[in-house]
Backbone as a chain_set.jsonl record, in Angstrom:
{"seq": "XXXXXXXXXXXXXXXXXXXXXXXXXXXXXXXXXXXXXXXXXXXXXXXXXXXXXXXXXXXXXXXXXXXXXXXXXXXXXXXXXXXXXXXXXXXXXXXXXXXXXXXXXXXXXXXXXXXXXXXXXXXXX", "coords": {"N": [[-123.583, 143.364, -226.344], [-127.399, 142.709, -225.809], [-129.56, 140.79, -226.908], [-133.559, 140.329, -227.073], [-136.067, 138.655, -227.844], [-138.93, 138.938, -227.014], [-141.68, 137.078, -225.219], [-144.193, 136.322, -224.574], [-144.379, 133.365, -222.873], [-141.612, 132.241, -224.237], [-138.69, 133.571, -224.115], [-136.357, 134.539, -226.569], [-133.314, 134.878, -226.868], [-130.204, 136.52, -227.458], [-126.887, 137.195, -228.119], [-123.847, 139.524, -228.92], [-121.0, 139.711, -230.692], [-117.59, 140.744, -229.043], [-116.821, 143.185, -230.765], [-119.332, 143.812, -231.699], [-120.414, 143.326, -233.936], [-121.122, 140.946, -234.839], [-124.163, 138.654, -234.684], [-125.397, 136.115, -232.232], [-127.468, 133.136, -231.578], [-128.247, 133.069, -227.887], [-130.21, 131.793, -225.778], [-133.067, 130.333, -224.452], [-134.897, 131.917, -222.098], [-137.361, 131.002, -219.749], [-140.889, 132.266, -219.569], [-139.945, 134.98, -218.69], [-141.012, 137.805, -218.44], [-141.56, 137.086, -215.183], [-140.532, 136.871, -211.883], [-138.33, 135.337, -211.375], [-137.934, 134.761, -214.158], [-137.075, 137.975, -214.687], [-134.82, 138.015, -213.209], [-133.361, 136.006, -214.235], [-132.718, 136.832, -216.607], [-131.038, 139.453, -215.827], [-128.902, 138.47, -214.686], [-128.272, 137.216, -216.748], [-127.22, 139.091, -218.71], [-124.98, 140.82, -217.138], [-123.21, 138.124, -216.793], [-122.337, 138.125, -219.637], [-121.746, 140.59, -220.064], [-123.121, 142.689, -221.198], [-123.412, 145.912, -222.422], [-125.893, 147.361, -223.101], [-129.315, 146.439, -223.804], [-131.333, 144.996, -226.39], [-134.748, 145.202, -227.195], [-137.113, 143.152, -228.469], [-139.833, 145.037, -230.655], [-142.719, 144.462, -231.472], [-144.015, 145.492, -233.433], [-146.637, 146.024, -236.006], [-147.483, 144.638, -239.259], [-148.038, 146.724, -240.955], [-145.891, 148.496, -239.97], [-147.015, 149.692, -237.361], [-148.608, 150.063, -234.005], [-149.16, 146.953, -232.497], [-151.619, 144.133, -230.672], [-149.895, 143.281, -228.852], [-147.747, 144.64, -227.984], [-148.078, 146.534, -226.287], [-147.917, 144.33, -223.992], [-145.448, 143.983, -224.028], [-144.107, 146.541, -223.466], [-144.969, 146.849, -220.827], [-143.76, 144.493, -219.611], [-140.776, 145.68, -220.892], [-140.979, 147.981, -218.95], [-140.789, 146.757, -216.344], [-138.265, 145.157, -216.619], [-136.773, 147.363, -216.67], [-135.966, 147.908, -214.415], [-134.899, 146.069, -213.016], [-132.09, 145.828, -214.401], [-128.69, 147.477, -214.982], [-128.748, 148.709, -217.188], [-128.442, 150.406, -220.356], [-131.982, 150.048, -221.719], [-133.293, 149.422, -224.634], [-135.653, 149.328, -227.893], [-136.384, 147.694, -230.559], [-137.63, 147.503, -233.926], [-139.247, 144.475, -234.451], [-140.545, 142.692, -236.701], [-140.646, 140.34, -238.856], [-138.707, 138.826, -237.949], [-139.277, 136.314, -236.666], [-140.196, 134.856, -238.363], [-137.858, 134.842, -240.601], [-136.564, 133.702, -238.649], [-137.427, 131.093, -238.17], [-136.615, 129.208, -240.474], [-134.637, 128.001, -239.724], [-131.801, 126.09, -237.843], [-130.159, 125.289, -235.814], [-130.092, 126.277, -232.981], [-132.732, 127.021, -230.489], [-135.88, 128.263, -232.237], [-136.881, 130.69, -230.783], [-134.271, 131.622, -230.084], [-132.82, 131.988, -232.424], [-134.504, 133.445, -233.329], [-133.936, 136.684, -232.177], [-131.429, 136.786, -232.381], [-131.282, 137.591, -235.373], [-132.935, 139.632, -234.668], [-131.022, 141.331, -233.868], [-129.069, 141.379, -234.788], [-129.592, 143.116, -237.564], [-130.467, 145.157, -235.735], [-127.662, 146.229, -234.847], [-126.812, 146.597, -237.561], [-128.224, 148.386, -238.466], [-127.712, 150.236, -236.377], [-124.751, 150.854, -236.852], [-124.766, 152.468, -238.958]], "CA": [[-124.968, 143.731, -226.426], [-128.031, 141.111, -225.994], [-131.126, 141.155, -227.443], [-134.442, 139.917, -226.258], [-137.605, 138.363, -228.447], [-139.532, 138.889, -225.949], [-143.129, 135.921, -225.379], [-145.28, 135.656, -222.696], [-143.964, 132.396, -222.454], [-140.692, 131.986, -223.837], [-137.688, 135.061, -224.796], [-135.332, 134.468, -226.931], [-131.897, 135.618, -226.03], [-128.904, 136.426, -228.141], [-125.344, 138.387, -227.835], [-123.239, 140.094, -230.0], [-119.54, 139.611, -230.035], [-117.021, 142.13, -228.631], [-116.395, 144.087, -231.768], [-120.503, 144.098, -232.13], [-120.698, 143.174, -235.657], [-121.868, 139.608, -235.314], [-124.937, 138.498, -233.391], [-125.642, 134.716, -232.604], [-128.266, 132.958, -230.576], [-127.705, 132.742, -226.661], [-130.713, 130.844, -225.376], [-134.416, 130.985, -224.343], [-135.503, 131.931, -220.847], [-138.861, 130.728, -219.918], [-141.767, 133.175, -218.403], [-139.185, 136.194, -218.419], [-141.347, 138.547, -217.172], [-142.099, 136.738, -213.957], [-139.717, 137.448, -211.086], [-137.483, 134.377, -211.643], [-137.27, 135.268, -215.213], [-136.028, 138.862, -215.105], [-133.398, 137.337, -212.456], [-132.287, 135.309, -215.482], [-132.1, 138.118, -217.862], [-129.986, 140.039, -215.483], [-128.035, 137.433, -214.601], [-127.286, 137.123, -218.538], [-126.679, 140.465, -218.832], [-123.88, 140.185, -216.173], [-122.199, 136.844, -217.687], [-122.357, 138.528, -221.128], [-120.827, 141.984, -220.33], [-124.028, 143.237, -222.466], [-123.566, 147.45, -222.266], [-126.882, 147.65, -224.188], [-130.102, 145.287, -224.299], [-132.554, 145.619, -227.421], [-135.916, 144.459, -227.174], [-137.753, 143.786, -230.343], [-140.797, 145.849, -230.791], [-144.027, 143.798, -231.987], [-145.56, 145.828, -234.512], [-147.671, 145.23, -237.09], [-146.547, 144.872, -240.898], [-147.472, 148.249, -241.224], [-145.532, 149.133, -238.929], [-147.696, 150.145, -236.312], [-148.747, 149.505, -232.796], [-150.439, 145.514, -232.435], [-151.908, 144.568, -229.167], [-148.528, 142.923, -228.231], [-147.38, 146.193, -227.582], [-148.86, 147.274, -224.748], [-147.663, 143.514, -223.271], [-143.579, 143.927, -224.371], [-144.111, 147.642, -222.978], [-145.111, 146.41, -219.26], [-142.287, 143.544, -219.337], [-140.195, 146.686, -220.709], [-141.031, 148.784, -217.215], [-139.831, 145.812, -215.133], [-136.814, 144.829, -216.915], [-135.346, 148.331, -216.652], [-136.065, 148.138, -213.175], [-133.492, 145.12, -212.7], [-131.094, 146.221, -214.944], [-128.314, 148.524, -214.927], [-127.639, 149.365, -218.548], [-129.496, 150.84, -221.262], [-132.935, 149.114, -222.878], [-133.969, 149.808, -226.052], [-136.485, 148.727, -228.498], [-135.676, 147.489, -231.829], [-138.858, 146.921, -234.525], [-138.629, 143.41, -235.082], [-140.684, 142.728, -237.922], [-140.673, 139.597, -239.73], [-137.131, 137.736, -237.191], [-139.769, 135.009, -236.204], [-140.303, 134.168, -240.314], [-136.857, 134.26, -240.449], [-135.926, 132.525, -237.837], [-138.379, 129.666, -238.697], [-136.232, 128.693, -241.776], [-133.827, 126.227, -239.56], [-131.005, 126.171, -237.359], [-129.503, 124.503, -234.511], [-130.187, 126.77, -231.773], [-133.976, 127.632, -230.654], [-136.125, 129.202, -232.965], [-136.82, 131.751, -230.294], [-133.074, 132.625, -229.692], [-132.713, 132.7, -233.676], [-135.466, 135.149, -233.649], [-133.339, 137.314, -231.533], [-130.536, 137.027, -233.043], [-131.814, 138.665, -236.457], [-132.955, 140.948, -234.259], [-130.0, 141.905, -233.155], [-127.993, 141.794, -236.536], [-130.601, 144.251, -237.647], [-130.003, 146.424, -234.67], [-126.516, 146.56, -235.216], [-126.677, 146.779, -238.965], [-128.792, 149.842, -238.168], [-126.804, 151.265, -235.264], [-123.368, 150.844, -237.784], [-125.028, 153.817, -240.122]], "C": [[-125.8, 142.449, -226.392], [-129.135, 142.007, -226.699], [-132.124, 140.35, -227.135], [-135.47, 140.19, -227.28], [-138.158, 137.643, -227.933], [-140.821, 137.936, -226.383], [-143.486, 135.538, -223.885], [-144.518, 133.998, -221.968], [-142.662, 131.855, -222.867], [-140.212, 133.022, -224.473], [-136.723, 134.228, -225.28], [-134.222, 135.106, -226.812], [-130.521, 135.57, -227.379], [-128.182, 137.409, -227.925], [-125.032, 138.613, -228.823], [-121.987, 139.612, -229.665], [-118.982, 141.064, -229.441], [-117.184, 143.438, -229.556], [-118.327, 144.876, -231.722], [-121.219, 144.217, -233.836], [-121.838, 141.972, -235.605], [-123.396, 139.469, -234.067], [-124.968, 136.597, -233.555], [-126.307, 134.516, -231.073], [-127.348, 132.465, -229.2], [-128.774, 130.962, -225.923], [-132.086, 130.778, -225.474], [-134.565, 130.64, -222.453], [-137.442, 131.649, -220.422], [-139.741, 132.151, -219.252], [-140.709, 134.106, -218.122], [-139.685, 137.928, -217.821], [-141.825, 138.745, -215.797], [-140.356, 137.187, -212.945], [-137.998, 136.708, -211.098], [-136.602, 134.871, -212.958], [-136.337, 136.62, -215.784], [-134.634, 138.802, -214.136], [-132.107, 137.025, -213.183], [-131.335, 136.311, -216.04], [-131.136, 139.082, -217.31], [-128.926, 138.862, -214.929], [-127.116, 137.145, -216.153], [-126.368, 138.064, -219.032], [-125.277, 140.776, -218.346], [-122.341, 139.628, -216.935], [-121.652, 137.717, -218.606], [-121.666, 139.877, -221.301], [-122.005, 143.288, -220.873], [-123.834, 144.744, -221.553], [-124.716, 147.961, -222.411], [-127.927, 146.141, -224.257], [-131.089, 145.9, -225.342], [-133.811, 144.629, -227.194], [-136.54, 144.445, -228.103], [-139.208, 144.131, -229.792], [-141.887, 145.309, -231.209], [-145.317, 144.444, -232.569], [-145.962, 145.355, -235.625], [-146.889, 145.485, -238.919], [-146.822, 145.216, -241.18], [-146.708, 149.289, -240.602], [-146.081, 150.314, -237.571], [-147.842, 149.586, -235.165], [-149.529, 148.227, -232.841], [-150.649, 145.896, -230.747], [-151.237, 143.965, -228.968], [-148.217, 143.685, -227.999], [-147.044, 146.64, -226.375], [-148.113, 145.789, -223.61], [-146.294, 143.505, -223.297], [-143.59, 145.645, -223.477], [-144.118, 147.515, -221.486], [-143.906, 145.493, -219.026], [-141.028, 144.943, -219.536], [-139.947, 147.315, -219.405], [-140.198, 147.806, -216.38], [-138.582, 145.217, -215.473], [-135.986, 146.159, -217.369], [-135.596, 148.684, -215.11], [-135.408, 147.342, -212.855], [-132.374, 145.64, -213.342], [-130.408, 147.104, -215.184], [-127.886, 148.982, -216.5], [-128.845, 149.465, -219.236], [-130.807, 149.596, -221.853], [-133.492, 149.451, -223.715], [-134.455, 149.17, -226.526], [-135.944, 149.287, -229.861], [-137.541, 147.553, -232.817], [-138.236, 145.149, -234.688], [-139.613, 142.295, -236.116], [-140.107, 141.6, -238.622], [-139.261, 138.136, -239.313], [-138.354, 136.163, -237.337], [-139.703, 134.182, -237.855], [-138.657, 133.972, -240.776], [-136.371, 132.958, -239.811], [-136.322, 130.953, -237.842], [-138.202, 128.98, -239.733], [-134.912, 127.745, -241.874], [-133.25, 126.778, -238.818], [-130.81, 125.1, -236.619], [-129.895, 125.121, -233.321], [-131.84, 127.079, -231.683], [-134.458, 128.39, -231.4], [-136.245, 130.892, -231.975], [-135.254, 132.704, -230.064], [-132.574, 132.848, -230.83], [-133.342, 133.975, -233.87], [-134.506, 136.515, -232.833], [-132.552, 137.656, -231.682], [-130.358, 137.82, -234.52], [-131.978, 139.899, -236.122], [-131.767, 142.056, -234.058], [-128.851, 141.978, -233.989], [-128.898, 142.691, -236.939], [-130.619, 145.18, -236.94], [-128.787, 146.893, -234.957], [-125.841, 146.886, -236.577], [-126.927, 148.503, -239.222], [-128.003, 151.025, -237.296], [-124.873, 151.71, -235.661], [-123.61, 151.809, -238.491], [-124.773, 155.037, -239.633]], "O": [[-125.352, 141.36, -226.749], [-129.415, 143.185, -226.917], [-131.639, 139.272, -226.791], [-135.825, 141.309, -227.65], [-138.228, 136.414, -227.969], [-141.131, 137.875, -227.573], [-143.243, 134.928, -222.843], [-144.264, 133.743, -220.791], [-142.252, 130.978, -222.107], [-140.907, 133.57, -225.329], [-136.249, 133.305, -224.617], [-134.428, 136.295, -226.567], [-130.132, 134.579, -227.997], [-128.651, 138.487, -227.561], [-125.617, 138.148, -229.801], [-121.764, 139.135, -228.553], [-119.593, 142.129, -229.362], [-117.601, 144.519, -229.142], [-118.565, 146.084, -231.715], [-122.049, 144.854, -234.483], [-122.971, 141.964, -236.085], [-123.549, 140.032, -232.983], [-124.687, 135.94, -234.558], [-126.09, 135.088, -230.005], [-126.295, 131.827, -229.194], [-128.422, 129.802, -225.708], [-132.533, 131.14, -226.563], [-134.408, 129.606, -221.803], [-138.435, 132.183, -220.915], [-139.169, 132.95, -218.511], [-140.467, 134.02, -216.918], [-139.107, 138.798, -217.17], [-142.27, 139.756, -215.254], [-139.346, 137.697, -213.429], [-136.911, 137.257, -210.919], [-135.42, 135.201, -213.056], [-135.461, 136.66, -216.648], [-133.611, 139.454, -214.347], [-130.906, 137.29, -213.12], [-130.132, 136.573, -216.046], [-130.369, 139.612, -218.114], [-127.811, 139.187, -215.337], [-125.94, 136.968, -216.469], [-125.251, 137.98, -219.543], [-124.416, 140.99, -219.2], [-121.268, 140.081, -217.333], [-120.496, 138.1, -218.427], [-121.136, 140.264, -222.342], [-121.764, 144.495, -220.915], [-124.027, 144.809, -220.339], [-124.851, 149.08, -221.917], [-127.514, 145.043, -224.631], [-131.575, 147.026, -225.238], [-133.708, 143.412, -227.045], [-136.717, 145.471, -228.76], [-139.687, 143.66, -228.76], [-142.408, 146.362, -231.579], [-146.539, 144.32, -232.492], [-145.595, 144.292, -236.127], [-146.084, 146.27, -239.421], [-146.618, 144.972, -242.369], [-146.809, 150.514, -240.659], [-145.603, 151.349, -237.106], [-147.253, 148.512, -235.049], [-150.679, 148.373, -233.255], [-150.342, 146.813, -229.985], [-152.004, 143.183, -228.405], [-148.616, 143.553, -226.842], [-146.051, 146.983, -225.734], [-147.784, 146.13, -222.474], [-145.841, 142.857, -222.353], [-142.67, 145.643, -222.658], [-143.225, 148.109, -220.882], [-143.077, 145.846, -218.186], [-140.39, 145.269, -218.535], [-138.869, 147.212, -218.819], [-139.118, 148.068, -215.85], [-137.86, 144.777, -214.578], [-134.987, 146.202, -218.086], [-135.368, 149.829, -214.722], [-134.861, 147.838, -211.871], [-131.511, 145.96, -212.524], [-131.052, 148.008, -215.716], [-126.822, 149.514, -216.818], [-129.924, 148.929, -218.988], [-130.521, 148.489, -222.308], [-134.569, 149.959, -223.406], [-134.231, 148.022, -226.14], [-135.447, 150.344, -230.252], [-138.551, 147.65, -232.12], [-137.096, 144.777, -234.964], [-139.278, 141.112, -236.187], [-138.978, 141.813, -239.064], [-138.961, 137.102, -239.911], [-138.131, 135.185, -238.051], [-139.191, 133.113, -238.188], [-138.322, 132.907, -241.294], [-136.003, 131.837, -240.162], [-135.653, 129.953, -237.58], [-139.07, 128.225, -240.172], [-134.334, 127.149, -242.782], [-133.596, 127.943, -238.622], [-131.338, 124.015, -236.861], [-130.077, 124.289, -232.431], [-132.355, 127.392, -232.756], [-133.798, 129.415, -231.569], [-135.805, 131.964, -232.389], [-135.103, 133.918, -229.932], [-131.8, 133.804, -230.84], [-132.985, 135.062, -234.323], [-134.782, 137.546, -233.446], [-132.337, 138.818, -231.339], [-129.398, 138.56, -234.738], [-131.579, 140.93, -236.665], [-131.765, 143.286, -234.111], [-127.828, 142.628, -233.775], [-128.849, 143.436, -235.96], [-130.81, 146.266, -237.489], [-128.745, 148.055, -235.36], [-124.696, 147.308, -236.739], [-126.298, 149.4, -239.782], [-127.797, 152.221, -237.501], [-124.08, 152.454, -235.084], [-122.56, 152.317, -238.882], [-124.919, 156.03, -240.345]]}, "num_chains": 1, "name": "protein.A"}
């Protein structure tokens, strides 16, 4: 599975392992909803085996619609128009504050990676 925290200007990218327990950051693709960029993302997809991409969701911490929304929703449309396997949307809610508390790998492909332990934490119930 990958997951995708999605940004106008850069996505963070992370996989799961086989089993789908673990998640850990992949990368960051730049400008991913330009023509180049959803190239990438299927191209990753590919490499990676991913059955399943999650996209995190950019609502608000009441959990509602922001006006990011409406901009992850349009990238949505065109990246299930490259890709052959399911896309789903995750909430993702608070990964970036996470992810902004260190690592080694991009904060954007940390953010993604939360996401995507959180997806799978969720999709394990």
């Amino acid at each position: 599975m990958l997951a995708l925290d999605y940004g106008a200007a850069r996505t963070g990218v992370a996989v799961s392992d086989p089993t789908g327990t673990l998640a850990r950051p992949l990368c960051v693709v730049q400008r991913a909803a330009s023509e180049a960029g959803l190239a990438r993302l299927a191209e990753l997809v590919r490499d990676e085996q991913a059955k399943r991409v999650v996209v995190g969701l950019p609502l608000t911490l009441r959990g509602e619609r922001g006006a990011q929304v409406s901009e992850t929703e349009r990238f949505l449309e065109a990246l299930r128009e490259v890709l052959d396997v399911p896309v789903d949307t995750f909430d993702e809610r608070f990964t970036t504050a996470l992810a902004a508390r260190g690592g080694e790998a991009p904060e954007d492909a940390r953010a993604a990676a939360h996401l995507l332990s959180s997806y799978l934490a969720w999709a394990s119930r």
